[in-house]
N, C-alpha and C positions, 0 to 999 in steps of 0.2 A: 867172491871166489867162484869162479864157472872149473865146473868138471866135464871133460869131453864126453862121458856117459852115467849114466844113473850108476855104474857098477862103481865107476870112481867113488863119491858122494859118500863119506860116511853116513850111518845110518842113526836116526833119529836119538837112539839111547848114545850113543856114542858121543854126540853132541851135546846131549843134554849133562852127559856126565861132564866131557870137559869145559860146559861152561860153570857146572858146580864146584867144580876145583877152580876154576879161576875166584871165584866168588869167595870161596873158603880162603884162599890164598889171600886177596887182600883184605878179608877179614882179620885175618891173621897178621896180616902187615898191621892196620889200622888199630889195633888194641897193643900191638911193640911198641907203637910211636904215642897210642894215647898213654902209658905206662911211661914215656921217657917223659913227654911234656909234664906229667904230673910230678914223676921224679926232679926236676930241673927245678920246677914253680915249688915246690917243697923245700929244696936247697935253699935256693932264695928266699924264701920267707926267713928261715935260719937263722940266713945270713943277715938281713933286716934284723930280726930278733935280737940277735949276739951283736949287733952294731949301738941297738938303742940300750941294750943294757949295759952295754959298755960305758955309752955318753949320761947314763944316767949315775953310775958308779961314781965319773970325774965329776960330776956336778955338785 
């Protein structure tokens, strides 16, 4: 990114913050989707589970 003058150019904290808010942002992503994979892999086992006690019920 080139600024035609140093006045352009935000200034040091200004960056430093929006690169903490990116950071926080897809932390924030990153722990939604570890919560969903876990949810999903959970279901699934369930569902394993409710399938073999089923097969075990008819046996």
């Amino acid at each position: 990114m080139k600024f035609k003058s140093r006045s352009d150019a935000p200034d040091l904290n200004s960056q430093l913050e929006s690169l903490f808010d990116q950071v926080w942002r897809s932390e924030a992503d990153w722990r939604l989707w570890g919560r969903l994979d876990a949810t999903v892999f959970l279901e699934d086992l369930r569902a394993k589970r409710a399938e073999n006690h089923d097969t075990e019920r008819a046996a």
